[in-house]
N, C-alpha and C positions, 0 to 999 in steps of 0.2 A: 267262641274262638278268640285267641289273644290276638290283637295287631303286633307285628313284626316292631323291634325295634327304628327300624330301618325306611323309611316312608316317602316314594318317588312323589314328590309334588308336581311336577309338571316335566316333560318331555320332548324334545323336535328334532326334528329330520333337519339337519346342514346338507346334505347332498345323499344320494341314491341312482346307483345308475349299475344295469344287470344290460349286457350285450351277449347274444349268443352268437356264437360261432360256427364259422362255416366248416361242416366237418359229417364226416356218415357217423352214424350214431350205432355201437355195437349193439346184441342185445342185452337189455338192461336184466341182472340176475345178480344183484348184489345184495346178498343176506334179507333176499324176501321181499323188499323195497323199492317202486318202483321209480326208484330217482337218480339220477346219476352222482356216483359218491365223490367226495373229495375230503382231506386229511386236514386234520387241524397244523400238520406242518405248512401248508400250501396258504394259510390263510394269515394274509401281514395285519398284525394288530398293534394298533396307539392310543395308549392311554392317558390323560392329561387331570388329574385331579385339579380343584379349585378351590381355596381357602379364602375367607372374607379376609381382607388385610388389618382391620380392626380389632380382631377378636383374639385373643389371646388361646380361647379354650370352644372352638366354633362347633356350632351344630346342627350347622346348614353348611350343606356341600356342593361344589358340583363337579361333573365329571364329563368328557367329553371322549367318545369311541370311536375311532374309524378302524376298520377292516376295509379287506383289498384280498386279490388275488390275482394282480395284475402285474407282478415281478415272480411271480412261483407258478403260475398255472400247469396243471400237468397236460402232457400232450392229447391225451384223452378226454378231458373235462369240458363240455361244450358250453360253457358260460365265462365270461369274463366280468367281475361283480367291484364295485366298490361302494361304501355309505361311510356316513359320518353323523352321527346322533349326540346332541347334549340332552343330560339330563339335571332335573336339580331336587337334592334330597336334606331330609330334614332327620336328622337319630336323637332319639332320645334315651342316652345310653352313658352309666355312671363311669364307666372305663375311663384311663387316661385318656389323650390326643392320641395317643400312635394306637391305641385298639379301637377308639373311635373309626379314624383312618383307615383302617386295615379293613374293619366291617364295611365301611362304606366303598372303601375300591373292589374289594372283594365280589360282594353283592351285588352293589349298585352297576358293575358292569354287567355281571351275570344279565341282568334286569333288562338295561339295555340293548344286548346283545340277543336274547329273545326276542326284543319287539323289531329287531334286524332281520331275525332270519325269517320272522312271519309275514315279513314285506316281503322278502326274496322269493316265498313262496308264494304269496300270491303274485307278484308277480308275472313270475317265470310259469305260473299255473297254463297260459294261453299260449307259452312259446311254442315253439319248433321242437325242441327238445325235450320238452314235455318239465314239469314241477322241480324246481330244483331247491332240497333241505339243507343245509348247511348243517355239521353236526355239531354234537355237545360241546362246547368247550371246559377246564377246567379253569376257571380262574385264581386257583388258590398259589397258584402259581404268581402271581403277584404282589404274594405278603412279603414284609420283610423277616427278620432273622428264620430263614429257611434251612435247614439241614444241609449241613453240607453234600451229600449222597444227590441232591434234587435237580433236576436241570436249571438250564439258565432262564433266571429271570427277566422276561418282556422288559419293554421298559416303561416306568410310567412317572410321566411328568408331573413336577408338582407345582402350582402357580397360584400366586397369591392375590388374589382379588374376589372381587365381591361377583359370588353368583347370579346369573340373569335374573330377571324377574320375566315371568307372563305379561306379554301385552298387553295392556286393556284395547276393548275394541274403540273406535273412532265414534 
């Protein structure tokens, strides 16, 4: 198997916090699933790229997620969720700066945004409410020069400084 251009070096949770809500809970029969659904419209996303300030042509990244759903909740949905995750990646990929970038926002959220909702699910796995999945998202929604026909693009920050490093232990 080839490795991924594309390579999470290291990962952490900034904050994480899943509140359920006081509410009767309908029965659950959404498309076979027994989890309570909610829309990728409903779900607030911020994205913050990282660029070393040194590097002219960088190949180490970082990127910082939070998701929310704590200005959109629908009336029905018995969870109120927000998390914030950095990640820091490494590509080794001939492309300019701006397809290097594109892979790595791209991606690199996707990535993170997985190890989000596997939190939320274990999480919420012991609630009240029983397991709650967060669905797919697209991230391609992200890239730049998009078609005009495409919806609006999230917004995502771009900052220049040098990505974390892992802590060494004491």
């Amino acid at each position: 198997m080839k490795l991924s251009p594309l390579q999470m070096v290291h990962s952490q949770f900034e904050g994480i916090s899943l509140i359920a809500v006081e509410m009767e809970m309908p029965d659950l029969d959404t498309n076979g699933a027994p989890y309570p659904e909610i829309k990728g419209e409903h779900i607030n996303t911020e994205v913050i790229l990282g660029t070393p300030p040194d590097e002219s042509e960088p190949t180490r990244f970082s990127i910082k997620l939070s998701i929310d759903n704590l200005k959109v909740r629908p009336d029905d949905f018995p969870y109120m969720f927000a998390a914030k995750i950095e990640g820091i990646f490494n590509i080794d990929h001939d492309g300019d700066f701006t397809e290097r970038k594109r892979m790595v926002v791209i991606n690199g959220t996707a990535m993170l945004y997985g190890l989000i909702r596997e939190q939320f699910l274990m999480l919420s796995s012991r609630h009240k409410h029983g397991p709650m999945q967060l669905p797919s998202l697209d991230f391609r929604v992200l890239q730049e020069n998009k078609p005009d026909d495409q919806e609006p693009t999230p917004p995502v920050t771009v900052q220049t400084k040098k990505p974390a490093r892992k802590k060494k232990p004491a």
